[in-house]
N, C-alpha and C positions, 0 to 999 in steps of 0.2 A: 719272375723276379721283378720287386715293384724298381722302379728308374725315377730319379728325377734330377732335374738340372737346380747346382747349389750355388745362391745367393750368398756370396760370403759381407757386399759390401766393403767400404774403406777403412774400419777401424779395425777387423777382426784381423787380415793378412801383418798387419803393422804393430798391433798393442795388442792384443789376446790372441796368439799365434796357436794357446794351448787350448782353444775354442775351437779352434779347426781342427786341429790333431785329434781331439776328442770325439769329436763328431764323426770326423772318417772312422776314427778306427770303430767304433762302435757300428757305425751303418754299414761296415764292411762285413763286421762278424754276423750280425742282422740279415745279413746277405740283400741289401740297397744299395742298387747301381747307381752311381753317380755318376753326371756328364758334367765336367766345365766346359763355360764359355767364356773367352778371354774378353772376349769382347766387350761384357758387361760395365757398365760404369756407374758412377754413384746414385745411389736411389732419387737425388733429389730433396731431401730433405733441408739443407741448408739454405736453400730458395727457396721455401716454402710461403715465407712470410716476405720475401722481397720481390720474387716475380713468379705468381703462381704456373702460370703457363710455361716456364722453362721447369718447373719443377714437373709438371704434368708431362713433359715432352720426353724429361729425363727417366721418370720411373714407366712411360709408355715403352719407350726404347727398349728396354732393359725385357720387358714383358714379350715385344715385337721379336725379339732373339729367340728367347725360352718357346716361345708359338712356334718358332721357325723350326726348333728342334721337336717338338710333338709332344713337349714331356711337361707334366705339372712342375712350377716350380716351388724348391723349399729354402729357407732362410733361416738364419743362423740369430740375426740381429731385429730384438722387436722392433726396433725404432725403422728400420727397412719393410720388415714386415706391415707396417704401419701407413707407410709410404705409399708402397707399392698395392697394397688393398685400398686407401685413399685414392687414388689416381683409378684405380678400376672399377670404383664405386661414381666417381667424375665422369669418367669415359661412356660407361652405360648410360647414363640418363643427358648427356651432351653432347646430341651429334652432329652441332655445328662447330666445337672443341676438336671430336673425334676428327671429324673432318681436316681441320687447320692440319692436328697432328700426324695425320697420315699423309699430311699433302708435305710436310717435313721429312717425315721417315721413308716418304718416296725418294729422295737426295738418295739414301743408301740401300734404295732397293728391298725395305722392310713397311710392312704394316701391321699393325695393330687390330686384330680382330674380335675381341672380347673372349679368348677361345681358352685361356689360360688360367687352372687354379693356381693358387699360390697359398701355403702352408708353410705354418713356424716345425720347425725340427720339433718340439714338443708335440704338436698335433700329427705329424707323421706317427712321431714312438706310441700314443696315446691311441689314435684311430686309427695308423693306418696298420701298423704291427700287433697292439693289444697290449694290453697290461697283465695279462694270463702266457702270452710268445716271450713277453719281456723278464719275468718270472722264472720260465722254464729255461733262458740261456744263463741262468746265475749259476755262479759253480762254487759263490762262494755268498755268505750274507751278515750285513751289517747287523751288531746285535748290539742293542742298550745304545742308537747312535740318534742323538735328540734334533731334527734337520729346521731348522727355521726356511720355509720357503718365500723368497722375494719373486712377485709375480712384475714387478713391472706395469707401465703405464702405458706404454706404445700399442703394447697386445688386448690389452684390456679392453679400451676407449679408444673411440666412440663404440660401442659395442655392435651395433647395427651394420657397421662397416666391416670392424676385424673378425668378428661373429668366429672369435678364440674360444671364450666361455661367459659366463652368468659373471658380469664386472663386478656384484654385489657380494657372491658367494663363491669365488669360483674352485673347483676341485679338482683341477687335472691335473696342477702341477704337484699338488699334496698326493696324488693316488699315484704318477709317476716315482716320489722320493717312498714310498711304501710301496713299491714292487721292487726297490732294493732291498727291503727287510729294516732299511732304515724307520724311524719314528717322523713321520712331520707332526709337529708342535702347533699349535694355536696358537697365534700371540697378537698383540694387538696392533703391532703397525705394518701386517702385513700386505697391507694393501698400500702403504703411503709412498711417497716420491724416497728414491734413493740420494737425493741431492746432485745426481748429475748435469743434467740441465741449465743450475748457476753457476757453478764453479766454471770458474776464469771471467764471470761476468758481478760475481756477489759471491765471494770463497767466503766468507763469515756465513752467510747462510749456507752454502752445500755446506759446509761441514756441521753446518749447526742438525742440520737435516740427516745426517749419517749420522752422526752420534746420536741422536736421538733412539734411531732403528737401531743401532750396534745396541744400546741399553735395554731397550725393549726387548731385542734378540735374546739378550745374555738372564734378564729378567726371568723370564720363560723359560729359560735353561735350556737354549739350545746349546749346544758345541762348535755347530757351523752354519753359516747360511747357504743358500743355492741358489744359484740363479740363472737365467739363461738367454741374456742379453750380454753383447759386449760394454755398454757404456756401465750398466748394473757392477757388474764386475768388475773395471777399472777404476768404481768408486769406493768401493766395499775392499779393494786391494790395493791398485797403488796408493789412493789417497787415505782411504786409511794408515797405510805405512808413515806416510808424508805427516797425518793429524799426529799420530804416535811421537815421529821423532821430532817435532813442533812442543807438543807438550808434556812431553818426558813419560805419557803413560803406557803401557804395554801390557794391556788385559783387551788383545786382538779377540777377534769375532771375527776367526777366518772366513774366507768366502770361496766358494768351489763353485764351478761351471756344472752342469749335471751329467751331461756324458763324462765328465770326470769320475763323478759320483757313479752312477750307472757301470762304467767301462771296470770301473775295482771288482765293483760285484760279478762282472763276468769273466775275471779275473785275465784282463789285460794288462799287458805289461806298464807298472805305472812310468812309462820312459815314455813308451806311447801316447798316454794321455798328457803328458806336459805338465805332470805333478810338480817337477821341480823351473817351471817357468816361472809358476803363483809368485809373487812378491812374496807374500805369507807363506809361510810354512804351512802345508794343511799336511806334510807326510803322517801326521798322526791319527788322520782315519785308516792307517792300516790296523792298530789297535784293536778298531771296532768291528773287524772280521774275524768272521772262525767258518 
């Protein structure tokens, strides 16, 4: 049975509650043991750009626990994901960093030993299960369902670092939404920023930046996007809601998490996956099964 200890981060237990639900329940029917550690605390990304070494200290920590338990860790949130591969990619080549940081984490009797992978939930489903395992647990499959894939920025880039996939080309989340039997769609702003990032700092650009991708989406004829980040999804869903009831229009470009997406085709209870948490309504991908 593969094991590994799960990264939820701060935003997923709090605002995409239906991100976790999803996730467990799929890795359970998967049969992937999961350890929590309470312990964990925030990746460190908020300090990132105001005091790098408390950020390095913070996503050390976090890695220094997961070590302690023996088990690779996995992550739900790129922008963690992101982090936490930054801070390990800092740690190896800085061993007078390494050093400070360990002489910290000695306070609570942890250290940091470079010993620990750390994988996105998508690269679990992708490498560590297979795309032909992931296939074979479908009991039921989407047909005629056109999926726009938003791959995100955190995972992507620096690619050297997050070494997720080919930043240029990449295909793993496209071959993922196609072992549901779903269609992933070409479209052209799949690669671009979801606008999360500005919003509450320049709300006229994030949204200008979501509606862009919603158009482009709708363009291409998808039905829904997918995503698999929390901040992705809280952009594509609450704030989308928010643009809509802002300017009177209502031609939504739902957005589903992918163990949402994934969890239907193995025909889990959609109560399980948190279908009805979405802001949007996405219940109408049951449609697209038979």
């Amino acid at each position: 049975m593969m094991k590994f200890t799960l990264f939820l981060g701060c935003n997923i237990p709090v605002r995409v509650q239906q991100y976790e639900l999803s996730a467990r329940a799929v890795l359970d029917k998967l049969g992937v043991e999961i350890v929590d550690i309470r312990e964990f605390n925030c990746c460190g990304y908020p300090l990132r750009n105001s005091n790098f070494e408390a950020f390095i200290l913070s996503s050390a920590r976090n890695l220094a626990l997961a070590e302690q338990h023996g088990q690779s860790m996995m992550t739900l949130c790129k922008c963690c994901y992101g982090s936490l591969k930054k801070a390990q990619y800092v740690l190896r080549d800085n061993s007078a960093l390494l050093r400070d940081i360990n002489g910290l984490l000695a306070k609570e009797d942890l250290e940091y030993n470079g010993e620990i992978e750390i994988k996105h939930l998508l690269s679990v489903l992708h490498q560590d299960i297979g795309l032909d395992e992931l296939a074979a647990k479908r009991t039921v499959t989407f047909k005629s369902l056109k999926i726009a894939t938003h791959y995100g920025c955190h995972a992507l880039r620096p690619s050297d670092i997050t070494e997720f996939d080919n930043p240029v080309a990449p295909v793993l989340f496209d071959e993922l939404v196609e072992a549901t039997g779903a269609t992933s769609i070409e479209w052209p702003s799949k690669l671009e920023c979801c606008g999360a990032p500005a919003f509450g700092i320049n709300d006229d650009l994030s949204t200008d930046l979501t509606r862009r991708k919603l158009t482009a989406g709708k363009g291409a004829g998808a039905d829904y996007l997918c995503v698999a980040c929390p901040y992705c999804q809280m952009q594509f869903d609450k704030v989308q809601k928010m643009m809509a009831k802002d300017s009177g229009e209502n031609h939504y470009l739902a957005s589903i998490v992918y163990p949402q997406l994934l969890g239907l085709a193995m025909g889990i209870d959609p109560d399980s996956l948190g279908i009805k948490m979405n802001e949007l309504d996405i219940s109408g991908l049951k449609n697209f099964l038979s």
